[in-house]
Each structure stands twice: as C-alpha cells, then as structure tokens.
DOMARDREN-417716 format. One record per residue: x, y, z of N, C-alpha, C in turn. Coordinates in steps of 0.2 Angstrom, whole numbers, padded with zeros to 4 digits, always signed. Atoms other than C-alpha are relative to their C-alpha. Example, Ala and Ser with C-alpha at 12.3 -4.5 7.8 and 13.67 -1.06 7.14 Angstrom:
# residues 2
+0004-0006+0000+0062-0022+0039+0004+0006+0000;-0004-0006-0001+0068-0005+0036-0004+0005+0003;
This chain:
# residues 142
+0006-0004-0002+0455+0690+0455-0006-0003-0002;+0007+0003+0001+0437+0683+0456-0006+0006+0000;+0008-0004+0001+0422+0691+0449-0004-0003-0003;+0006+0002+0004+0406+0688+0440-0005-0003+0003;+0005+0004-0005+0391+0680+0444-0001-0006-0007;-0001+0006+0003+0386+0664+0440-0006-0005+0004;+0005+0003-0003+0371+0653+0442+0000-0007+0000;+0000+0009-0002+0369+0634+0448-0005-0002+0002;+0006+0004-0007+0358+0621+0456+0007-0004+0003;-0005+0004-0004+0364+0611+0469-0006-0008-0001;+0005+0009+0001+0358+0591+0467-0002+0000+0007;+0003+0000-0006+0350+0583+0481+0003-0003+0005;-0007+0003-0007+0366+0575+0491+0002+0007+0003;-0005-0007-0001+0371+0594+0491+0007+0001-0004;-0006-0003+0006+0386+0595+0477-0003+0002-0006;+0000-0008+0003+0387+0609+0466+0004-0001-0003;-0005+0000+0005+0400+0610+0451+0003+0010+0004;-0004-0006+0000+0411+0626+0455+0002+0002-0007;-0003-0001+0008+0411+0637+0440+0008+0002+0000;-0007+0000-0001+0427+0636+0433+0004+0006+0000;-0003-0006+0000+0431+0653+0430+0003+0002+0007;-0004-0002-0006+0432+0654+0449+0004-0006+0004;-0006+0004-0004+0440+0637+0452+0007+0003-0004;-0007-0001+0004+0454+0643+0441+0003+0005+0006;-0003-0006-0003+0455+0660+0453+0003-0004+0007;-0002+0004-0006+0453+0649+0468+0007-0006+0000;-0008+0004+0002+0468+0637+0462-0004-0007+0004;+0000+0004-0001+0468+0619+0467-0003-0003+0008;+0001+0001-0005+0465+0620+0485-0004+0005+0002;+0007-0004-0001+0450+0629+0493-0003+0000+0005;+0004+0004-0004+0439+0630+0507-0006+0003+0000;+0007-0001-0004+0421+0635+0514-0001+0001+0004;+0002-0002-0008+0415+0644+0528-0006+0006+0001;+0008-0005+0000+0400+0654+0534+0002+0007-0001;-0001-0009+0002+0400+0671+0527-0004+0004+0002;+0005-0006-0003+0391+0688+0531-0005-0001-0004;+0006+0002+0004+0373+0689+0525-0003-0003-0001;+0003+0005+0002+0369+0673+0527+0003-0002-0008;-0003+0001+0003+0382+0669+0513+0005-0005+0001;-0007+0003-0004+0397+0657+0511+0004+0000-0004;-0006-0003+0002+0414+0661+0508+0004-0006-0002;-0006+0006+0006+0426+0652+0494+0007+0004+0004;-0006-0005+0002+0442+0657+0499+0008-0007-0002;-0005+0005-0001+0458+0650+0493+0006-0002+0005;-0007+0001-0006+0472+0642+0505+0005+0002-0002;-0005-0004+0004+0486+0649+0495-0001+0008+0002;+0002-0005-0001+0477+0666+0499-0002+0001+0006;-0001-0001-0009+0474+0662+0518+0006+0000+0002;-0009-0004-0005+0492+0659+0521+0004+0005+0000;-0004-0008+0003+0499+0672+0511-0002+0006+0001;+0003-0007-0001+0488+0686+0515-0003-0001+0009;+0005-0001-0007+0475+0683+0531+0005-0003+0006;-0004+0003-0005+0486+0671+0542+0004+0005+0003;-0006-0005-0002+0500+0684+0543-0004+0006+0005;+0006-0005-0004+0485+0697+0549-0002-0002+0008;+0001+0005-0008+0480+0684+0563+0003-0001+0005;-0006-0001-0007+0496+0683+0571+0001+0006+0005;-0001-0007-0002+0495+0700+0576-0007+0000+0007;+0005+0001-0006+0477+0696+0585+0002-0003+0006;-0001+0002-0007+0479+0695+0604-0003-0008+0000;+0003+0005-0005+0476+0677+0611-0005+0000+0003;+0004-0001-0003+0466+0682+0623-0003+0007+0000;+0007-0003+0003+0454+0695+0615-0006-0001+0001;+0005+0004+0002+0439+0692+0617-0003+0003-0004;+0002-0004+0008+0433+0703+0604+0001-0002-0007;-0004+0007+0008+0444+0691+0591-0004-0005+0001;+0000+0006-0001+0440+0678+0599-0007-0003-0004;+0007+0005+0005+0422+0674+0592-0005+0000-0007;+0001-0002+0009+0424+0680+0575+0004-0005-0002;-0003+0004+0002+0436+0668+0573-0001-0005+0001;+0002+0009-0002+0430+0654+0582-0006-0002-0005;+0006-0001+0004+0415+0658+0571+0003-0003-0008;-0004+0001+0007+0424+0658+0555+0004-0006-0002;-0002+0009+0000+0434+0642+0558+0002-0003+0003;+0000+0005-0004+0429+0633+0567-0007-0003-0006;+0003+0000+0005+0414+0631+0552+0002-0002-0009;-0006+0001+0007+0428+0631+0538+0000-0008-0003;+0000+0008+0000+0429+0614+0529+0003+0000-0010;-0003-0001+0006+0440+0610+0512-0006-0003-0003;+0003+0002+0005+0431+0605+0498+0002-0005-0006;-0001+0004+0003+0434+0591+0488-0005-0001-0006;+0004+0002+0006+0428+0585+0469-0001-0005+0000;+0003+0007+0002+0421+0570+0464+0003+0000-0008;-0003+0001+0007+0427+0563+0447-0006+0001-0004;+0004-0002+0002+0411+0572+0440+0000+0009+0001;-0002-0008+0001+0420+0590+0444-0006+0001+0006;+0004-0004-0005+0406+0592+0459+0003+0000+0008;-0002+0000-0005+0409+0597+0475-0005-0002+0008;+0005+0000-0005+0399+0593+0493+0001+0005+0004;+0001-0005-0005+0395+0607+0501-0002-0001+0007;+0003+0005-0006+0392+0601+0520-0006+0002+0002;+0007-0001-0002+0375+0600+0526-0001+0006+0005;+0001-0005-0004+0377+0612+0542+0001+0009-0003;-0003-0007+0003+0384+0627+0529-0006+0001-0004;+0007+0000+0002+0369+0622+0518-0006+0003+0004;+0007-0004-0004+0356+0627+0531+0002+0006+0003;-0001-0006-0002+0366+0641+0538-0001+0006-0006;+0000-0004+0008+0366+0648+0518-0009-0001-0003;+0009-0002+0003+0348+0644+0516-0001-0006-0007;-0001+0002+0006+0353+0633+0500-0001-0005-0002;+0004+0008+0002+0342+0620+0494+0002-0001-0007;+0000+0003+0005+0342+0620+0476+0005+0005-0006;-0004-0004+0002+0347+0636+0467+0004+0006+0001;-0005-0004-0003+0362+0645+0470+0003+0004-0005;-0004-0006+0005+0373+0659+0463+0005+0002+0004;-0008-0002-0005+0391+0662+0466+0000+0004-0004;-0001-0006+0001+0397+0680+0464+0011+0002+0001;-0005+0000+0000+0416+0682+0463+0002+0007+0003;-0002-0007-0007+0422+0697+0477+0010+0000+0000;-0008+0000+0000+0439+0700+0471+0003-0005+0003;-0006+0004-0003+0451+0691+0484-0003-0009+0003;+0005+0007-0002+0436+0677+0490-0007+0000-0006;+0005+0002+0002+0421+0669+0481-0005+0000+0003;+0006+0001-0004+0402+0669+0488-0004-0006-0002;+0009+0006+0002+0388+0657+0486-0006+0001+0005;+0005-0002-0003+0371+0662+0490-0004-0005-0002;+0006+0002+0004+0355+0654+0489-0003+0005-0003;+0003-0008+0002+0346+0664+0475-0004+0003+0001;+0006+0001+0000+0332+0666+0482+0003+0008+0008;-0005-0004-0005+0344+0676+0499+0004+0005-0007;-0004-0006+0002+0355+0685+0487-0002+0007-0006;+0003-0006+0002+0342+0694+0476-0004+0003+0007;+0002-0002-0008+0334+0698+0494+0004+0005-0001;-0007-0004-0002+0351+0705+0497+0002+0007-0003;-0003-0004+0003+0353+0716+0483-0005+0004-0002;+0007-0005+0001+0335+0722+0481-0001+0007+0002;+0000-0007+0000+0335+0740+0480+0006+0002+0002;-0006-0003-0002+0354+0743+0483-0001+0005-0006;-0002-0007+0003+0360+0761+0474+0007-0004-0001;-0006+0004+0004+0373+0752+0463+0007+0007+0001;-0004-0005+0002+0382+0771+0462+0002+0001+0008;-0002-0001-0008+0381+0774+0481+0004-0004+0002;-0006+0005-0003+0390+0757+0486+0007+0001-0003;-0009-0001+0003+0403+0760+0472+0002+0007+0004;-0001-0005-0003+0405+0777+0480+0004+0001+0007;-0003+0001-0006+0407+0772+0497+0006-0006-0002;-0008+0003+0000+0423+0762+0493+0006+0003-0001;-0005-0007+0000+0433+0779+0492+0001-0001+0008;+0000+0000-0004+0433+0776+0511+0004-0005+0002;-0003+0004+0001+0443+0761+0509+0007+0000-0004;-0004-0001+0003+0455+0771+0498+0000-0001-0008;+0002+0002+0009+0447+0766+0479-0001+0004-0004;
C-alpha cells in the first residue's frame, strides 16, 4: 500500500530521488505516465500485470470510447531507471505535461503513486472539504 506525502526538488537534467517509502511499495520495477489533474502516475509493473492488464483484456478492440484513454495512458508510459546516485529521469515531455520544474511532491494513492508540481497540487487541494471527499468514497463501497 502507498501513502503519504513527501516533498522533493527535481535537478536541472530532470532526476528526482523517489522517496523510498514509496520505492519500497513500488518494488523494483515501475513506471510513469500522465495522470489526471495534470499529475503523473507511479505505478508498479508487478501491479499492472496482476491487477490492470487482466481488466484490459476485457476492453473491446475496437471501442472507440477505450481506445483514447488508453492510447493516452500508454502510449506516454515510460519505465524509470536509477542512476548509481538513487535518482531517476523523469522524461522531459511528462515534465511539461505535469508542469514540474523544480519542486515536486509525491503523494502515495494506495494501489499508484503521484507526482505533482507543488505549486499544481496545492492549487489542486485548495479548498477541498477533507470530510465530504472521505464521505464520497461510500459510493465505491468504503
């Protein structure tokens, strides 16, 4: 399970240390892709084949209503790799899709990771009703 929040800079090449609490969750293999919000999703490969992939098979071929969420999602996708420094490169065109120059905050979303620019994810949060979000998740069975 991934949660917490967690703040960082990113250098000027674009690598980033991934905090470990959530490289642990994320396991060894991992990837990035553009998420909702203007956000981008950590997800582990271990937890794409096991869970999402299975769900995908199910999607018609020829949908087009699938077709450009998914082409959207990954086709954007990109594995992430360490340097012998523990940082990782985040790729430039995710960078500017996420807004994220210099400082960033990852927020752990149980099953995926996010990364926001901080500057976008207080935006995001600003004025949320913390009791009404937790509330609407009864709607999902919680």
């Amino acid at each position: 399970m991934l949660f917490g929040e967690y703040h960082h800079q990113i250098d000027e090449k674009g690598r980033v240390r991934i905090p470990p609490k959530l490289k642990k969750g994320l396991g060894d293999d991992f990837l990035v892709t553009k998420g909702t919000h203007g956000c981008l999703f950590l997800f582990s490969k271990k937890h794409l084949e096991e869970k999402l992939f299975e769900k995908l098979e199910a999607v018609p071929t020829f949908d087009d209503d699938a077709a450009k969420p998914l082409r959207m999602l990954f086709s954007s996708a990109a594995e992430l790799d360490e340097d012998n420094q523990g940082r990782c490169l985040l790729p430039r065109n995710l960078r500017e899709f996420a807004k994220v120059k210099k400082d960033v905050v990852f927020i752990g979303v149980g099953t995926r990771a996010e990364v926001w620019a901080r500057e976008q994810y207080e935006k995001y949060i600003e004025g949320t009703d913390f009791d009404k979000a937790v509330f609407d998740l009864k709607r999902y069975g919680v």
